[in-house]
Structure formats: structure tokens, C-alpha cells
C-alpha positions in Angstrom: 15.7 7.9 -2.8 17.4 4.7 -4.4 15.9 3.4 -7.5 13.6 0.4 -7.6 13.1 -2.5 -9.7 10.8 -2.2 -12.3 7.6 -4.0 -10.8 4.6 -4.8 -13.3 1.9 -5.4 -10.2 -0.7 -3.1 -10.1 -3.6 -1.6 -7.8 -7.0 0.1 -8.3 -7.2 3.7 -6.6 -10.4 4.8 -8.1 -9.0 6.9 -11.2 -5.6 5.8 -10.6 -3.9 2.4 -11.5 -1.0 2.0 -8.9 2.1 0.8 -10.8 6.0 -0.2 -10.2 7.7 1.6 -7.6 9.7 4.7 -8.8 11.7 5.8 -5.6 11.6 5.2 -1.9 11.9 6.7 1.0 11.5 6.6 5.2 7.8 8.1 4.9 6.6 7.3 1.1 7.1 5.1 -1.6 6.6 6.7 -5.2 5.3 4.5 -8.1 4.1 5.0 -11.7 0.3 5.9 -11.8 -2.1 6.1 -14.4 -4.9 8.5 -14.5 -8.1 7.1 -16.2 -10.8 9.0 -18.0 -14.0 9.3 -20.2 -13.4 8.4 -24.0 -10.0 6.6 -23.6 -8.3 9.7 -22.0 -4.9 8.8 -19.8 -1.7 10.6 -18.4 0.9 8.7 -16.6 1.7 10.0 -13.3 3.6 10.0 -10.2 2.0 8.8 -6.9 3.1 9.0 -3.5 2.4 6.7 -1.5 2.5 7.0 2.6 3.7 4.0 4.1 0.9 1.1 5.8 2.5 1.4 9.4 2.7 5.4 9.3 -1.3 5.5 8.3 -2.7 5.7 11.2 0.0 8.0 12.7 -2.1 11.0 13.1 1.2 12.9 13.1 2.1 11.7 9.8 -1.4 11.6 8.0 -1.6 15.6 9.5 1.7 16.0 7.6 1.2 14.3 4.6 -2.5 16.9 4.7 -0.2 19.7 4.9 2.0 18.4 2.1 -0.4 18.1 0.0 -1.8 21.6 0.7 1.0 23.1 0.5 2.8 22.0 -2.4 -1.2 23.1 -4.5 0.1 26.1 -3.5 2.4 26.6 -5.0 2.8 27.4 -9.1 6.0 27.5 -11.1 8.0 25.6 -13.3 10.6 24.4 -10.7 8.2 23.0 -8.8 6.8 19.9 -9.0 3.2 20.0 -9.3 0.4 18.6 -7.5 -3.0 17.3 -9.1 -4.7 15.2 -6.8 -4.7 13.6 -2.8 -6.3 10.6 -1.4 -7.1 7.8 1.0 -7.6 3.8 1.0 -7.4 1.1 3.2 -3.9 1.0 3.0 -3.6 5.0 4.0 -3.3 8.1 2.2 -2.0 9.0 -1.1 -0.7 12.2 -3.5 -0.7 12.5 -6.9 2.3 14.3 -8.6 2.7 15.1 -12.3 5.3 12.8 -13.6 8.7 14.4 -14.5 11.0 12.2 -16.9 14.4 12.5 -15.2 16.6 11.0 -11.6 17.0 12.9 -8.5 20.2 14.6 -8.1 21.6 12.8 -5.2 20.9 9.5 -7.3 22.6 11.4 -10.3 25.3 12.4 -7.7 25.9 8.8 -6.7 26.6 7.6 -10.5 29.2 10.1 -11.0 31.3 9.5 -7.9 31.0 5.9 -9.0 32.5 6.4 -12.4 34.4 9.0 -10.9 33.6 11.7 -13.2 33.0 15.5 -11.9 29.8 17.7 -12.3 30.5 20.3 -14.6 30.1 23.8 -12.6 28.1 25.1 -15.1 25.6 22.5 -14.6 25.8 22.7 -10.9 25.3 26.3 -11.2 22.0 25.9 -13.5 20.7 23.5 -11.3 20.6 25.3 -8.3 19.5 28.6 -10.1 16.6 26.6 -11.3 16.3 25.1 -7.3 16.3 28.7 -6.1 13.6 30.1 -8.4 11.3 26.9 -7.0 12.6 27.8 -3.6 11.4 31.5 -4.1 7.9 30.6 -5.2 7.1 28.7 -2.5 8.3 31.6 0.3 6.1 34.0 -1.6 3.0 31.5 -2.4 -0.4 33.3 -0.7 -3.7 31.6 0.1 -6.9 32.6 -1.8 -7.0 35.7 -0.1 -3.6 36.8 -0.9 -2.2 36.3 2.7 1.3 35.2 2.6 1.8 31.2 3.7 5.0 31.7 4.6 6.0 28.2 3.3 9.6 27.1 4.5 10.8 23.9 3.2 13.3 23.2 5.7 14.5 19.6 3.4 16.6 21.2 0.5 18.8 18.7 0.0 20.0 16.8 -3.5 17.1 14.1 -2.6 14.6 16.7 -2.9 15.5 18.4 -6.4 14.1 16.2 -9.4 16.2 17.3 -12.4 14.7 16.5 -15.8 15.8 15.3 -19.3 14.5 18.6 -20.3 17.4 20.0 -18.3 15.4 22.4 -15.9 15.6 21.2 -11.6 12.1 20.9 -9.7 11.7 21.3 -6.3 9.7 18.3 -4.6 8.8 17.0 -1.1 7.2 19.6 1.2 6.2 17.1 3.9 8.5 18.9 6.5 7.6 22.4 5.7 6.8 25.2 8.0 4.2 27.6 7.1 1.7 30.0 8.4 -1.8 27.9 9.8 -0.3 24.6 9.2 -2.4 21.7 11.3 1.0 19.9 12.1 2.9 20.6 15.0 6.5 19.2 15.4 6.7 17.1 19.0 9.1 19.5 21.2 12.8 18.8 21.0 12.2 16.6 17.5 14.5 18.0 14.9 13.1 17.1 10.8 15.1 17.0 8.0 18.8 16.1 7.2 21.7 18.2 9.9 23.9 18.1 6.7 21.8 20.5 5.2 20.8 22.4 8.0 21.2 25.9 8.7 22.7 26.8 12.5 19.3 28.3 13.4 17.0 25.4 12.7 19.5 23.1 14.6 19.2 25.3 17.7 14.9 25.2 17.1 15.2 28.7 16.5 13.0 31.0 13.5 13.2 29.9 10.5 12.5 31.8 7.2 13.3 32.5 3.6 17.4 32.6 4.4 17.0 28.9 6.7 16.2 27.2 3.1 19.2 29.6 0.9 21.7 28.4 3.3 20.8 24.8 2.7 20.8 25.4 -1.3 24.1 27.0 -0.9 25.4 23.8 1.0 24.0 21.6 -2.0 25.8 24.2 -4.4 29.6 23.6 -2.7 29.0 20.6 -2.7 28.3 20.1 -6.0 31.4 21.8 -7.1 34.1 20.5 -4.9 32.5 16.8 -4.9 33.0 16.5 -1.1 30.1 16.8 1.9 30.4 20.0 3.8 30.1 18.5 7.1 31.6 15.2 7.9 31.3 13.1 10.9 31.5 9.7 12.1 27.8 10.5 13.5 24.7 13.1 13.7 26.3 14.7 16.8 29.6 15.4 14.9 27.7 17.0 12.2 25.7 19.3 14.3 28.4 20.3 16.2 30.5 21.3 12.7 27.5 23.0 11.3 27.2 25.1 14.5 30.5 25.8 14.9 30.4 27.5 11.4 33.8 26.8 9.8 33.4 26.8 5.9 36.0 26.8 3.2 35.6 28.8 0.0 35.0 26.2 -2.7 37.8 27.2 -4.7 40.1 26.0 -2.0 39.1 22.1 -3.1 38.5 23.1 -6.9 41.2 25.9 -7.9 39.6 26.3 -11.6 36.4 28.0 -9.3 36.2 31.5 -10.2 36.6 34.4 -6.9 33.1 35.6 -8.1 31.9 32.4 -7.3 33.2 31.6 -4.0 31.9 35.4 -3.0 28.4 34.1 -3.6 28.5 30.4 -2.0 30.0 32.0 1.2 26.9 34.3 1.3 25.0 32.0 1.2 26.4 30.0 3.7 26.5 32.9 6.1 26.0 31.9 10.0 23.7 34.5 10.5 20.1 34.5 8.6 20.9 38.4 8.0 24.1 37.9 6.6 22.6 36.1 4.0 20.9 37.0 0.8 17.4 38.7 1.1 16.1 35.9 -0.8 16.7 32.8 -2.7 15.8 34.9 -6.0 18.2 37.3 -5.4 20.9 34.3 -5.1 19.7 33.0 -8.1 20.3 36.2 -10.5 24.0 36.5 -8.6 24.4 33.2 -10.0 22.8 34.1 -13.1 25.8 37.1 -13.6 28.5 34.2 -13.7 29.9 33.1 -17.2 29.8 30.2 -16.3 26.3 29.0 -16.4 25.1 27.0 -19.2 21.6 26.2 -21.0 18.5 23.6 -20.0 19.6 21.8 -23.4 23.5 20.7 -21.9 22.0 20.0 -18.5 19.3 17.6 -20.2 22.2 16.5 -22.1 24.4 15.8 -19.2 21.4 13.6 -17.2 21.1 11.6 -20.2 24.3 10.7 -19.7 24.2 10.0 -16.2 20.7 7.9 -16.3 20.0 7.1 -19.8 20.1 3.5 -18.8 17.7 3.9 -15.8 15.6 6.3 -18.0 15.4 3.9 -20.8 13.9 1.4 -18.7 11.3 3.6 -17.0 10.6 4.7 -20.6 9.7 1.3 -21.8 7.6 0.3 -18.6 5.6 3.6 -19.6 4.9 2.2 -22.7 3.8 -1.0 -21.2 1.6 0.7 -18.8 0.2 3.2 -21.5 -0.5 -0.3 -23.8 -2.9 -2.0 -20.8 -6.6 -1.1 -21.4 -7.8 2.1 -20.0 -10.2 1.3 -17.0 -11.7 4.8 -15.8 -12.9 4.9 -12.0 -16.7 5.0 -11.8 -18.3 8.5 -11.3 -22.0 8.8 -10.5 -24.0 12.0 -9.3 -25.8 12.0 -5.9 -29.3 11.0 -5.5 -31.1 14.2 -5.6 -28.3 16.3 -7.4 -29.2 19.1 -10.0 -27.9 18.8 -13.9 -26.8 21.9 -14.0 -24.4 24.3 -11.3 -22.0 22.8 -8.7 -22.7 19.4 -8.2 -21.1 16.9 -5.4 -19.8 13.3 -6.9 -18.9 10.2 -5.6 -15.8 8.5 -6.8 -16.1 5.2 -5.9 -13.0 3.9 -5.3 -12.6 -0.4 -5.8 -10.0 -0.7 -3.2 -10.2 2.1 -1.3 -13.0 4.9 0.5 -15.4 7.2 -1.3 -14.0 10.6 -2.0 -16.5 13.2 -2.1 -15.6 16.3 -4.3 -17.2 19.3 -5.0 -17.0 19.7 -9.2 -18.9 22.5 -11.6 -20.9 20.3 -14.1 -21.6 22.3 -17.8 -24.9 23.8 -17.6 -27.0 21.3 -19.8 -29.4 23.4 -22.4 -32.6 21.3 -23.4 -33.0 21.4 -27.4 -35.8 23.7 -28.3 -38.8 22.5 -29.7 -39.5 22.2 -33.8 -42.8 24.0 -33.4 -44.6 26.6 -31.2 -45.0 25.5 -27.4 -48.8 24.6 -26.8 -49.8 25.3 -23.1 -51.2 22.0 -21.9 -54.0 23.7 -20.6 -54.9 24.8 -24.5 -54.5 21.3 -26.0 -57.0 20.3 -23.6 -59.7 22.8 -24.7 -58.9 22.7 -27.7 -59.9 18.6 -27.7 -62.8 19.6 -26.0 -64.1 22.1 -28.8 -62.8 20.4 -31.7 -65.5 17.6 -30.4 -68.2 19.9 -30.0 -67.6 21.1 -32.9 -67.5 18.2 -35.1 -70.4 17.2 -33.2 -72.4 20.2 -34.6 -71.3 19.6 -37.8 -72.8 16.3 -38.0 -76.3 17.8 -36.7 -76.0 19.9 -39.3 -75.4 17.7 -42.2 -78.1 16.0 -40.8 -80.5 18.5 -40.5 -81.7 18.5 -44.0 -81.7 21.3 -46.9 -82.7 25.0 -45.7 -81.5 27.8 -44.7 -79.3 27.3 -41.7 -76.7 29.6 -39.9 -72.9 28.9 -40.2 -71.8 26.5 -38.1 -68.5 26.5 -35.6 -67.7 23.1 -37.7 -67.9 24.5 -41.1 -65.8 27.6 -39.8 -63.3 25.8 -38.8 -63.4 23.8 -42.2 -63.0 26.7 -43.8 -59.2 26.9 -42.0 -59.0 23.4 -43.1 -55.4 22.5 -45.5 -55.9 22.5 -49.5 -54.8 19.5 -51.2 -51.2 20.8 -51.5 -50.7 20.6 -47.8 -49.2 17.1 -46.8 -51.3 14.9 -44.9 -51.8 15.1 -40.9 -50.8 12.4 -38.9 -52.8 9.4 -38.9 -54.8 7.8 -35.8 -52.5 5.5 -35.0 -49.3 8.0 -34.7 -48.6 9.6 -31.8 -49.8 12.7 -31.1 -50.3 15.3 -28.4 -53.5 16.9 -30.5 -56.3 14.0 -31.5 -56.5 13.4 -35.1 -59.9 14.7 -35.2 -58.7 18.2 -34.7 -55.9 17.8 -37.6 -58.8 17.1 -39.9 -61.4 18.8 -41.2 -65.0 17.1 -40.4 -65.6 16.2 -44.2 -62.4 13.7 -43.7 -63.6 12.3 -40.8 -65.3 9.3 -41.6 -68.5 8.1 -41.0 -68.1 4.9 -38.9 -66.8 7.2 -35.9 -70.5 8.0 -34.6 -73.1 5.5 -35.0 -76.4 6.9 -37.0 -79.8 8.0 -35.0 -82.7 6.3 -36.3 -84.3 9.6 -35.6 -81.9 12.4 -36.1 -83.0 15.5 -34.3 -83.3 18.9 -35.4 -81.5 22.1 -35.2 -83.8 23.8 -32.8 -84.1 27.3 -34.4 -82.2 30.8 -32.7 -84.8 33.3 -31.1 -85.4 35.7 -33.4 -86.4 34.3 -36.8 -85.4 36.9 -39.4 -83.1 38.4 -37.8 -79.5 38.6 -39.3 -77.1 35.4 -38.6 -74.2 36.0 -35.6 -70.8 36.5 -37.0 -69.5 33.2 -36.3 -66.9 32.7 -38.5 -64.3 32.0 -36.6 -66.9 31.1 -34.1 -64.1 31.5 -31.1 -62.4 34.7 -29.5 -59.2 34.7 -28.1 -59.0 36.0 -24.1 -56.1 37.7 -22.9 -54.3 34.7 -21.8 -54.5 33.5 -25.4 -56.5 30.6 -24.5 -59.3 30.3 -27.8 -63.1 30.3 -26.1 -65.9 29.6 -27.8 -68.8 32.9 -28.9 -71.7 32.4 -26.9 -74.0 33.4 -30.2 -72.2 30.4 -31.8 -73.6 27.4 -29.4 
């Protein structure tokens, strides 16, 4: 996919800010992205965008579904990952991590411009690192563990990312085959690129593990003899050289090529899927035998070299996109939605639809109380009492000198705090308890019930002489733990 110019418009896609354009291509345009969240978080990103007049394509949104599927799938370091998949008005989107480096058909181009050859050692590490992202994807399972099946059937140098950190990522499964994928290819439709085709998928035929080693191993000669495999004046001369098989060993165009070498791009390139290796991992440790393979640090070295003026530039509109205020998308919870669990959120997105996730919230744990927990049932009898109590008390006082029994008020005042104890709250603090209960009825003062003008008596127990009940405490506690009032003590 040819470069772009740096663009500094951008677009709202609920967490994302659409950016520049990276790359683009026949179904997609890639652009810088910025993912936005809580407390000033970011991460720059790559998003794919599908292009307006393909949206409502129902073939194309079904294979841009399957893409996206697909390539979550899939987890390894040659692989380029994907976080996140969308829609707005303007038609669907993918999130990508963004990977700091050129595609190696753009890195390709600059050297047959200058004129400068790969260095087989860095062809060689670039398609072991291709292979091993190949391999995870044929092997990738469901949750269940059933194999996908997943066939990228696109190898080609537009589809391998390779970084500044030197190590080659696989990209771009929209084409891929795999086991329970929703889209269908239209009969007689051929996808991908014939250059990089093996003879089988040209002919519609089965394809597998060995249809996507055959198109590595035409990237690989290609690499190291700097000519395409298959020319022609158009896509009917290419097929027809790719079926007809007829492949040169690589050290024929580049004589410093070791025999070891050739032995394994010739595999590789086999006509027949069984001629082939077993697997793109076991193509990748032949490679791996060769003395001629270098380190991640010389290839990361050697794109520098190739792109550090393109890189530099996508480095400093990173910076200016990093600088712009952080603007995260606006999450809310659904009307009725729990605090704690799985929860479903609405991502309301400014320019585009609501995308509904399911997300596991922390489980939220309410602070305990400072004291013990009162029953509200309890703090309402114990109101109750504490007024008939301090009602008693003040009969009492009233009453006159004499013998009298122990009242429930001068029990409780008994249980009353010394002087040392700090004060209870005053009236006007709030309070779930009254401040009459917090008191003892000595401190309660005399304004708060108006005088009799003739106070009444004590009306004497039944029994004269007897001795006094045990009233002191004049309650009982039930086995709920609720405090009730002795009937002796009324």
C-alpha cells in the first residue's frame, strides 16, 4: 500500500480519534488512531478503515466481520494484533496495534529505486519471522480448542509489516479461508494476487497450510534474486506461468546463493501441496539451519535505512497527535444495570452508532460501618422506651420524698457516662438515636415537658410490703436481641 501524505484532519469514533492516513489500499484505508481513556490514559494506534462505497456491500462488511474475527484469533509476535472492531455512518472499522516500521513491498520499491540489493540474510529473517506468523494462524483454535483452519491465501510483500525493531508481522486476513467463516466467495471469483498464488488456488481447488508456504517461498526468491517470479504483459500470462510450473533455482540469477538455499526455496515452491513442506514452521527452522541468517537488531538496522525518512515523519505527527488534549469517548451504564458482575455499556459514539459490549465491572465493596449495625427495627423501640422511661422518671421526681421502687429511668441512669466520657451529640446534630436516649434524664432539661399544676401520684404496686421487683436493668433481651421492657417494671 503506497504511503500517504501526512494529513492533520481528524474524526471522533467514540474512543478513537481518526487521524492522517497511514497506507491505502482497494478495500481499506489505514490512518493513525488514538485511543482515549479515564485519567489521561492514551495509546496511538492503527485503524483500518473500510472504504464508504464498499459499506453497504454485504459481501464486504461479511469479510471485513470475518477479518476481524479471525485475525483475534490469532496470538504471536509475528502477527499483527487486533484490539478492537466497529461501525459508523461511514461503515465499519478495525483497530490494529500500531507497529513502527514500512511494509516490505514499499521497502522493496525504495531499494530498486536506489538500486541497492536486499541483503539475503535479511530476506531470510524476514520470511522466517513471516513463516512463524503464518504457522500461528494455521494452528489458531476457537474457545473450545477446535482447529479454525485459517488460510491466508494474500502472503504477499504488501501483507508483511516489518518493524524498526527488526522482527516481520503478518497483517491483512480479509481474504482468509477458515473453518465456519460467514463469507462465501461468489463462484468463479478468484481473491488475492496470481503472482503469489499457488497452482491449486488458481484452479479453485483445496487450499491448506502448504497453499500459503508456496506463496512465502515466492516472496523469498524474490527477494533474493530482485526479479518477480512470474512475468506477464497481463493476469492471464501470469496464471498461465504459475500453472505451468517452471521455476528457476535462485542461485541461477544470484550465484553468491548457497545450494542449501536453493534446496529449500524450490520446496517450497513445489507444484504439488504434498511436495511441499508439512508446514510453514518446519520451513522456517530449514531456514533457520542456514549461516546466513542474521539478527532482529541488523534487520531493524537495515529498515532504518530504507525508511528513516518516512519513519521520521510518522514519528513527529505521532508526537503531534500524542500533544492534542485527550478527549475519552463517553461510557455510561444501562438504566437498570447492577454495580457489581458483568455489566452491558453503551459507548456512545459522536459520529457514529452505539456499540453495545458486554464488560466485567470490579465488584464494588461498601465501607463498613465505624460502629455496631443497629437493626432499624431496634432504634425504633428503643425511641419508644427511652420516652417512657424518661417519662417515669419525671413522675417520679415528682412524686415527693418516700419510699419508692427503682424506676426503669433511674436504671438506665445508672448506665449513664461519668464525666470522663466526651459529650453525646447535641439536638441539633444529626442522629439516627434522639438525643434523649444519649442522655441521662438528670441532663435533660426542664423546659422539654411543661409542669402539671397538679402532678399525679405514683399509684402504689399490689402488695404493700412485699419486696421491690428486680428492675435494674428494668429490660430483658428476647432471642432476637431486640431489648423489651419487664412487665414488673411498668
Amino acid at each position: 500500500m503506497p504511503a500517504a501524505v501526512p494529513d492533520t484532519r481528524e474524526r471522533r469514533l467514540g474512543r478513537y480519534t481518526l487521524h492522517g492516513e497511514i497506507a491505502s489500499g482497494g478495500m481499506a484505508t489505514v490512518h493513525f488512531g488514538r485511543l482515549s481513556g479515564e485519567g489521561g490514559f492514551s495509546r496511538i494506534v492503527a485503524i483500518k478503515c473500510m472504504h464508504r462505497h464498499l459499506a453497504e456491500d454485504p459481501e464486504f462488511r461479511a469479510m471485513f466481520l470475518d477479518e476481524a474475527r479471525l485475525a483475534a484469533r490469532i496470538r504471536h509476535p509475528n502477527v499483527v494484533s487486533t484490539i478492537d472492531i466497529g461501525s459508523s455512518d461511514e461503515g465499519m472499522f478495525l483497530v490494529m496495534e500500531y507497529v513502527t516500521g514500512e511494509s516490505l513491498a514499499a521497502l522493496v520499491r525504495v531499494a530498486t529505486r536506489r538500486g541497492e540489493r536486499i541483503p539475503p540474510s535479511v530476506s531470510i529473517r524476514i520470511l522466517i519471522d513471516t513463516l512463524y506468523g503464518l504457522h500461528a494462524a494455521h494452528v489458531a483454535t476457537d474457545d473450545a480448542g477446535a482447529p479454525l483452519s485459517i488460510v491466508h491465501r494474500d502472503v504477499s510483500p504488501q501483507n508483511i509489516l516489518v518493524a524498526t525493531d527488526g522482527h516481520a508481522r503478518v497483517l491483512d486476513f480479509g481474504i482468509a479461508k477458515a473453518a465456519g467463516r460467514s463469507h462465501t466467495t461468489r463462484d468463479g471469483q478468484l481473491k488475492g494476487k496470481f503472482r503469489y498464488m499457488a497452482p491449486e488456488q488458481i484452479r479453485d481447488g483445496p487450499v491448506s497450510a502448504q497453499t500459503d508456504v508456496y506463496a512465502a517461498s515466492v516472496v523469498l526468491w524474490e527477494l533474493l534474486t530482485g526479479e518477480p517470479l512470474f512475468k506477464g504483459s497481463n493476469d492471464a500470462a501470469i496464471v498461465a506461468r504459475v500453472l505451468e510450473g517452471v521455476v528457476a533455482a535462485p542461485s541461477k540469477l544470484a550465484p553468491s546463493l548457497p545450494v542449501e538455499l536453493d534446496s529449500i526455496v524450490l520446496k517450497g515452491l513445489a507444484r504439488e501441496p504434498a511436495d511441499r513442506f508439512a508446514s510453514a514452521e518446519q520451513m522456517a527452522e530449514a531456514l533457520e539451519t542456514l549461516s546466513q541468517s542474521t539478527t532482529a537488531k541488523q534487520v531493524g538496522v537495515w529498515v532504518e535505512h530504507m525508511a528513516g525518512d518516512v519513519l521520521r515523519r510518522r514519528v513527529e505527527q505521532i508526537a503531534r497527535i500524542e500533544a492534542a488534549p485527550s478527549t475519552p469517548g463517553l461510557v455510561v451504564a444501562a438504566p437498570g444495570d447492577p454495580v457489581t458482575g458483568t455489566r452491558t455499556l453503551e459507548v456512545e459514539l459522536p459520529e457514529a452508532r452505539t456499540l453495545v459490549r458486554e464488560v466485567t465491572a470490579p465488584r464494588i465493596e461498601e465501607p463498613a460501618p465505624a460502629g455496631p449495625r443497629v437493626r432499624p427495627l431496634t432504634v425504633v423501640l428503643a425511641t419508644a422506651l427511652v420516652g417512657v422511661f424518661a417519662g417515669l422518671a419525671f413522675v417520679g421526681a415528682r412524686s415527693g420524698p418516700g419510699p419508692q421502687a427503682p424506676t426503669a429511668a433511674s436504671a438506665i441512669a445508672t448506665e449513664a457516662p461519668s464525666a470522663d466520657t466526651p459529650a453525646p451529640p447535641t439536638a441539633s446534630a444529626p442522629s439516627s438515636v434522639p438525643s434523649a436516649a444519649l442522655a441521662p434524664p438528670s441532663a435533660m432539661p426542664s423546659t422539654s415537658t411543661p409542669t402539671p399544676t397538679s402532678p399525679p401520684r405514683v399509684r402504689p404496686r399490689s402488695g404493700g410490703a412485699s419486696s421491690p421487683p428486680n428492675c435494674s436493668p428494668p429490660y430483658y433481651e428476647d432471642p432476637s436481641g431486640i431489648r423489651r421492657v419487664k412487665p414488673q417494671c411498668l
